[in-house]
C-alpha positions in Angstrom: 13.5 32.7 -45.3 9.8 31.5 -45.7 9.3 28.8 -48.5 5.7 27.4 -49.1 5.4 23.8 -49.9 9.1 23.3 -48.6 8.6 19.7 -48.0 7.8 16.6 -49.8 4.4 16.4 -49.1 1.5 17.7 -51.1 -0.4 19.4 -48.1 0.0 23.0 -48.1 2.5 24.5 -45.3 5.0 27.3 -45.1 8.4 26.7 -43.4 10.9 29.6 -42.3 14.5 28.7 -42.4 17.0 30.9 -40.4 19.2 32.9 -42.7 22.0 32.6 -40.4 21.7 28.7 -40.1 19.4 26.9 -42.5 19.1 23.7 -40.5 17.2 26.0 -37.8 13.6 26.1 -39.3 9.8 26.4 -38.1 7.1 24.7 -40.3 3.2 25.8 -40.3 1.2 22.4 -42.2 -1.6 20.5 -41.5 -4.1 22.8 -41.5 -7.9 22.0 -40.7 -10.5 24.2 -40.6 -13.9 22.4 -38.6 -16.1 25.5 -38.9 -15.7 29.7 -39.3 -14.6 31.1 -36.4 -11.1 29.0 -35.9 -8.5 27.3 -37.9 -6.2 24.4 -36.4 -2.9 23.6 -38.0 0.3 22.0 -36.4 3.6 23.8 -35.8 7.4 22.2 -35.9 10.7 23.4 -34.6 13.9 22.1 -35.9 17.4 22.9 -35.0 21.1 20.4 -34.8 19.6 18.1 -31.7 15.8 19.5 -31.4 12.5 18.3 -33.2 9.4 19.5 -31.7 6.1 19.4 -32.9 2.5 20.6 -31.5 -0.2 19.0 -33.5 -2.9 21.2 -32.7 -2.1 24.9 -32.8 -5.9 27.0 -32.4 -6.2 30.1 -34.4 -9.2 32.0 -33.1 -10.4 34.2 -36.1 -10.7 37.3 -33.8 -7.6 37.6 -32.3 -5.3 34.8 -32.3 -3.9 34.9 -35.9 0.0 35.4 -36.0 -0.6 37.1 -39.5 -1.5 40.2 -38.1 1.6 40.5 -35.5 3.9 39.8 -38.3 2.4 42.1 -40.8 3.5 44.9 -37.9 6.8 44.1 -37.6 7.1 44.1 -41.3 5.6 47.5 -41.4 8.5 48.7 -39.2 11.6 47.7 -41.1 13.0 50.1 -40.5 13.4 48.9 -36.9 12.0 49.0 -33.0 13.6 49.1 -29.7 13.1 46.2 -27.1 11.0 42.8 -27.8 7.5 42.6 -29.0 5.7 39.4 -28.8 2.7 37.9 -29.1 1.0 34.4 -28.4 -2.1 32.4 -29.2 -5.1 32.5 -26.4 -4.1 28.7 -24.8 -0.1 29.4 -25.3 0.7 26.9 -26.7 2.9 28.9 -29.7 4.7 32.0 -28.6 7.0 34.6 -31.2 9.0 37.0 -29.8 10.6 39.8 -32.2 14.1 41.0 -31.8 15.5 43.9 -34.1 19.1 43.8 -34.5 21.4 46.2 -36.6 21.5 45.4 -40.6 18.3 45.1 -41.0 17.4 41.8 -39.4 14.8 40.7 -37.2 15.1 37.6 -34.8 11.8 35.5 -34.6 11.9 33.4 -31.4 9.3 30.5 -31.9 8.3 28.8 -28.5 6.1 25.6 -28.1 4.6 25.0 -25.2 2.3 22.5 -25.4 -0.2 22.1 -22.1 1.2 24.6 -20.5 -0.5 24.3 -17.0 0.2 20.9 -17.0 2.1 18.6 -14.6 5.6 17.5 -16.9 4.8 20.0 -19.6 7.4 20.5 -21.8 8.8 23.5 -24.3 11.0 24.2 -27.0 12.4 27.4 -28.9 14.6 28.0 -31.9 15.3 31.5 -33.6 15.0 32.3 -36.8 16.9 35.6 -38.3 15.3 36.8 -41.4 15.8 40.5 -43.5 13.6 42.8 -41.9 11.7 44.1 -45.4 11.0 41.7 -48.0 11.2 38.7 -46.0 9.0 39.9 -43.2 6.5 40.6 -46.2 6.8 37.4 -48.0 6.4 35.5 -44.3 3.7 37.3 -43.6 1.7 36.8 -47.1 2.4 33.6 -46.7 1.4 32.9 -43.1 -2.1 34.4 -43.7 -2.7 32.4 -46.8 -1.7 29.5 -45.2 -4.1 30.5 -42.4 -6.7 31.0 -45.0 -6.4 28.0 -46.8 -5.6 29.7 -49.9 -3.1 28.2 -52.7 -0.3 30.8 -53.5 
């Protein structure tokens, strides 16, 4: 489930914990915004064994904001067929969207930091979350993170 301002700090983030395991979690925080047209902000994967952190995710205004991707699989609670993904324009973060029976949706999260580079490295953790309300909230939340807007 998505929770903003789940940590101790005071900066503004939004972390999604895995219904099925709560020490599984993503966290969106540090967000900077240098001028209109993009936002950087850093991501961090957690799971029993795994920390990984990319300080400097890019989200392009025009087209590469999760927000929108996550708004359709909301929209479709009801469920989908196959995987649907999507990624930023440098790929260095990556969600792909399972539907599974009950009315859950599996988030895959993938870092991959440099990826054209010699000893790159990535990292993935799943997060399961209800497919209506929570898909919602994590959306809202995601795009006013994005924004910079207090919730």
């Amino acid at each position: 489930m998505a929770s903003p301002g789940d940590d101790t700090s005071d900066e503004p983030c939004v972390t999604i914990r895995c219904q099925d395991n709560a020490s599984v979690g993503v966290t969106f925080c540090d967000r900077i915004s240098f001028d209109t047209d993009s936002v950087r902000y850093a991501v961090e994967l957690r799971a029993p064994g795994l920390t990984a952190r990319v300080n400097e995710v890019v989200a392009w205004v025009w087209d590469s904001d999760p927000a929108p991707f996550l708004e359709e699989l909301a929209a479709d609670f009801r469920g989908w067929d196959g995987e649907r993904s999507w990624q930023t324009n440098n790929r260095d973060l990556a969600i792909s969207a399972v539907f599974r029976s009950g009315g859950h949706v599996g988030l895959t999260w993938t870092l991959r930091p440099w990826p054209k580079a010699t000893g790159g490295w990535g990292a993935s953790v799943t997060t399961w979350l209800e497919a209506g309300e929570q898909m919602a909230s994590l959306t809202a939340e995601i795009r006013h993170f994005l924004a910079g807007e207090e919730q």
